[in-house]
Structures are given as structure tokens and as C-alpha cells.
N, C-alpha and C positions, 0 to 999 in steps of 0.2 A: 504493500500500500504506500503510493507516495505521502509525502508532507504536507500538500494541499487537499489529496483526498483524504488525509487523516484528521486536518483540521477542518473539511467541510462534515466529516462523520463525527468529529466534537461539536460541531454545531447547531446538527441536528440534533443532539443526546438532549443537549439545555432544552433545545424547543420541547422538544417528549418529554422531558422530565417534568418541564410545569403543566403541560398538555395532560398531564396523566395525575397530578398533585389536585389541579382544580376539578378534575372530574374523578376524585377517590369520595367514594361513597360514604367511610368510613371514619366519620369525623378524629374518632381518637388515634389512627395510623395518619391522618393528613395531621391532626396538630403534633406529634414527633416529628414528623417530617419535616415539615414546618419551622420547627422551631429547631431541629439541627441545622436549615438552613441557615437562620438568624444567625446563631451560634458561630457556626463558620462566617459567615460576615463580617462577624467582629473581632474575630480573628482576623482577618483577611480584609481589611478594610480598604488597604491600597490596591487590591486587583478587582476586574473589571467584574460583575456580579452573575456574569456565567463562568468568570475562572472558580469564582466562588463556589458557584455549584458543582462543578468537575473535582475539585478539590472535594468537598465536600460528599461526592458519590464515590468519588474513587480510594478515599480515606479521610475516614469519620472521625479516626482518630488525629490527624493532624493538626498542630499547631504553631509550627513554624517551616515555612518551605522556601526552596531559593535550588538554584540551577546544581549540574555539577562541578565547573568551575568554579561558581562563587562561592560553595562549601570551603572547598580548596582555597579560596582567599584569607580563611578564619579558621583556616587550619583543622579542615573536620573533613575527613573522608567519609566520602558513601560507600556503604560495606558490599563488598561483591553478589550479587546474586539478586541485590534491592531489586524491587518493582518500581519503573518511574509513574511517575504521576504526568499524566498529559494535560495541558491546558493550553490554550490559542493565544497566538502572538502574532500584532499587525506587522505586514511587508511593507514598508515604508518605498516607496518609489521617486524620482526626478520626476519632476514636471517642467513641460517646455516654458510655461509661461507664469508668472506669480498672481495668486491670486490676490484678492483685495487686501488682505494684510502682508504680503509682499514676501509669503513662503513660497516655496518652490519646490516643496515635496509632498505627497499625496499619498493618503492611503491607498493601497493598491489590493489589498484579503488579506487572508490570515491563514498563519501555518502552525503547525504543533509544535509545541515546546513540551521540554523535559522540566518538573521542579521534585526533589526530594524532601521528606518531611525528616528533621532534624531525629528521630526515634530511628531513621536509616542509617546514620551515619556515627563515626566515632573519630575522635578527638579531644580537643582545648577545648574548657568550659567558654560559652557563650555568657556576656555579661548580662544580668539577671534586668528585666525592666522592673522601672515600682511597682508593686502591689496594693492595692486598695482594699483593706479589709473588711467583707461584706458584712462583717458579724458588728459591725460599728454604725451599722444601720442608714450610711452614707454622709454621716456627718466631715468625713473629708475631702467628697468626690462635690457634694452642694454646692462649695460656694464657690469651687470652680467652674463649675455650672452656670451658675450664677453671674460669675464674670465674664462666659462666656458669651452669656444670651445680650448682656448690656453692652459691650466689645461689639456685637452686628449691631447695635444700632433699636436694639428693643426696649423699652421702658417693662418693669418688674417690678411688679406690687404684690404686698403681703397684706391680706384681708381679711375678715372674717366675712363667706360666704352663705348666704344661708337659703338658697333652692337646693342643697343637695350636691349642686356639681365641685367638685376637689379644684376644679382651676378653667379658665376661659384665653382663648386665643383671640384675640380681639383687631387682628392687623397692626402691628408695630406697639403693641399694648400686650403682656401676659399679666394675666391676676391667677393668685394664686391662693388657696385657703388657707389661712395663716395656724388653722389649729392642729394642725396634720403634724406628722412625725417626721423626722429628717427624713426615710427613707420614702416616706410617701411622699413627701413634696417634691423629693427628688426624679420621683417618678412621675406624679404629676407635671412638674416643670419641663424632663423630656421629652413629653407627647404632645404640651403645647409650644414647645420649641420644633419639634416636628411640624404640628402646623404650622407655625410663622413661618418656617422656612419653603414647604410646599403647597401652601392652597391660601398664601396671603392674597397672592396675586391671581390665582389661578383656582375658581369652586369649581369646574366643570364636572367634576366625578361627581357619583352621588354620595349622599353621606357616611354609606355603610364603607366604599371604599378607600374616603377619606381619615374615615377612624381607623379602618385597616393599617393603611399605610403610617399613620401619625406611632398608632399602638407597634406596630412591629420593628419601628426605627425607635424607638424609646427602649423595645426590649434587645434590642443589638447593643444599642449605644451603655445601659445598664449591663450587659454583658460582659462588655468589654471591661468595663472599669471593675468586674468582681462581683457585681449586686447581681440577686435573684429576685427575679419578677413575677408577679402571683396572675401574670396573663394568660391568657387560654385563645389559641387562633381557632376558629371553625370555620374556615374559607365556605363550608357549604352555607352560613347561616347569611352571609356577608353576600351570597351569591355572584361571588367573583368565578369570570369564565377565564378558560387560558390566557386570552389575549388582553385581560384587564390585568388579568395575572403579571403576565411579562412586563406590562406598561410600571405594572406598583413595584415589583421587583429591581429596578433601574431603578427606579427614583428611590427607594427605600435604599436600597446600596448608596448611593447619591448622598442623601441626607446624611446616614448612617457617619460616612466619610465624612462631609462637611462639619459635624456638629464635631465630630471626635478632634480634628483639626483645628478645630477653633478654640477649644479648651485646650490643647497644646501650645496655640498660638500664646495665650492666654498665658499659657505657665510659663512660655519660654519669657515672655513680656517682666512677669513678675520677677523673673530670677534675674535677668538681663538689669532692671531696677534694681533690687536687692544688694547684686555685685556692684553697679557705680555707688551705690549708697557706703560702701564699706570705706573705713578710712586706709588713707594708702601707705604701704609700710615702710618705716623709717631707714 
């Protein structure tokens, strides 16, 4: 099999695989599935949200992956016999002429690529990223959070709410119930960061698949950072078909990556401050 029929036969998998997710009958097999999705998302937040998925069908258990030479750059061999993991990688081609922003290289399709999952290989420890301790109920992931939503340009309010609802996306306004627990606000706070980010400007979906998408980038993005979310997906109840599917799946990856990015921005900001703030040594 060549390397562009390999990567048009990854291609097809993505499509089947959500083609086959929105039409599973079985709510409690679609919300695993589901929600390893997510999971690998957050993991994987810089690849594109069908390498996501190949990753994540081809190895459930994966949580850090990279090529075989780049192992080799950090000093970690891939042990003989591994299985690669395949995921697709754009052909970058010349173009004769530049387009409006004045590139002159063009997506041309996509080919297979190889990445291994670090549990393949043996070597140098890899340096440990921070850990956010979920058992601390998000009181240190919040108010990065926090900085992150007011950093885009959002106004955040802490209220006492009283129809019921934990928190309101309001278009460049989040309110939030002030009586909530760190972890619930934190949770709250995600999904209407989710919405300001995808349906300020854009209601066209209907509501079930607006809360889809809001609920499902809040449960990656708490993922990520260590927290466990008391959410439940039922794609049947939502009545999302494949191709609402695909659409929520890109933008839910999308957001996923934007918000996680933006509290890094965030952090990198605060330390970057912190360090000139230090006196300088004699």
C-alpha cells in the first residue's frame, strides 16, 4: 500500500468512526467512546482532531507520542518489534503564484506518518510537566482560569444566581454562581468559556448541539488539567447525526486547544512578570 493510499485509508477510518459513534444505539458504549475521545484530546491537544482519533483507536493507552527520530533527539529508543501508530501529515507543495497573504506554498493531501507512544520506547527520563491535583477540588487550576477568560477580553462576574442555572454566557459577559465550590465553578466557568469562545458570534446550531459542544470542550479542557467531571454524553439524546458530529468534533478540538493555550499564555505572562519583578543580584 503506498503512503497516499495509506493516508486516504486513514481518512476514511475518522469518517467511519464518527459515522458509526452517532449512529451506536447504545447510549452507554457511545458515552465510553465518547468520552475516550475527549480524553485523548487532551492529551493531544496540538494535533489535528482526527490524528486524535487514530491515536486514540489505535492506542487507548497512549499519552505521549512523537516520531522515530524525534525519540532519538531525547534520547529514548523505540524498542524493536513496537507497533507504529499511523496518523496523517499535510504535503506541503510550491505554488507558482502567492496568494493574498503572499505564501507560496499550498496544501497539496496528506500522507501517513509514523508517531510512537512513549510506553514503546526506552531511555532518559523525560522531564515531568506540572501536575494539578484533582483531589484539591480545582482551587489551583480556577484562577488560572480565571485569568485566562479576562486575558480574551471577557468580563467575569461572581453572583448569586437564583433561577437554578450555575452560570450564563452572555457575549463578552460570563456570570457565574458565586455559591458553588471551586470545582464546580471551575466547571461551570469552562462551558461558558466554551461558549464565548464558539457560539458568541455564531447561534446557528441548535441548542442541544450547542451544549454538546460547550459540555464536551469543558470536559477535555478539565481533563487535561487532572479534574474529573460528573458529565454524561448521550449523542442519541442530543440527536447529533455524523455530519453535525464531524462539524462539533473540529470545533470542540479547536476550542479545546485555544482555551488550554490561553491559560499557558497566561502562566507564561505571570512568571515572565514575577522574574523582572525579582531584585537583581549583586
Amino acid at each position: 500500500m503506498s503512503i497516499t493510499t495509506k493516508a486516504e485509508t486513514l481518512l476514511a477510518t475518522i469518517t467511519d468512526a464518527i459515522t458509526a459513534l452517532a449512529a451506536e444505539t447504545d447510549t452507554a458504549k457511545q458515552d465510553v467512546t465518547f468520552r475516550a475521545w475527549l480524553t485523548t484530546m487532551s492529551q493531544f491537544y496540538t494535533y489535528s482532531f482526527g490524528n486524535q482519533l487514530l491515536i486514540s483507536a489505535q492506542c487507548p493507552t497512549a499519552t505521549r507520542v512523537a516520531g522515530y527520530n524525534k525519540w532519538l533527539t531525547v534520547k529514548r529508543q523505540v524498542r524493536k518489534g513496537e507497533k507504529a501508530i499511523y496518523i496523517t501529515a499535510p504535503i506541503i507543495g510550491k505554488s507558482k503564484e502567492a496568494d493574498e497573504d503572499g505564501e507560496v506554498s499550498r496544501l497539496r493531501g496528506f500522507k501517513a506518518a509514523t508517531v510512537f507512544d512513549i510506553a514503546q520506547t526506552d531511555g532518559d527520563e523525560l522531564p515531568q510537566f506540572p501536575e494539578h491535583n484533582a483531589t484539591e477540588g480545582g482551587e489551583d487550576v480556577l484562577p488560572k482560569m480565571e485569568s485566562a477568560v479576562r486575558n480574551a477580553g471577557i468580563t467575569l462576574i461572581y453572583k448569586t444566581i437564583n433561577d437554578g442555572a450555575q452560570g450564563y454566557s452572555k457575549g463578552g459577559l460570563i456570570e457565574i454562581d458565586e455559591r458553588q465550590g471551586s470545582a464546580a465553578k471551575l466547571g461551570t466557568l469552562a462551558h461558558e468559556f466554551a461558549h464565548e469562545l464558539l457560539h458568541k458570534a455564531d447561534r446557528s446550531q441548535g441548542k442541544q448541539q450547542r451544549e454538546l459542544e460547550a459540555e464536551a470542550v469543558a470536559y477535555a479542557v478539565l481533563t487535561h488539567y487532572g479534574m474529573h467531571s460528573g458529565s454524561r454524553f448521550y449523542l442519541a439524546s442530543y440527536g447529533i447525526t455524523g455530519e453535525m458530529l464531524t462539524a462539533s468534533m473540529q470545533v470542540i478540538s479547536k476550542t479545546t486547544k485555544q482555551i488550554i493555550e490561553l491559560i499557558e499564555a497566561t502562566e507564561e505572562q505571570k512568571e515572565a512578570e514575577g522574574d523582572s519583578a525579582l531584585p537583581l543580584a549583586a
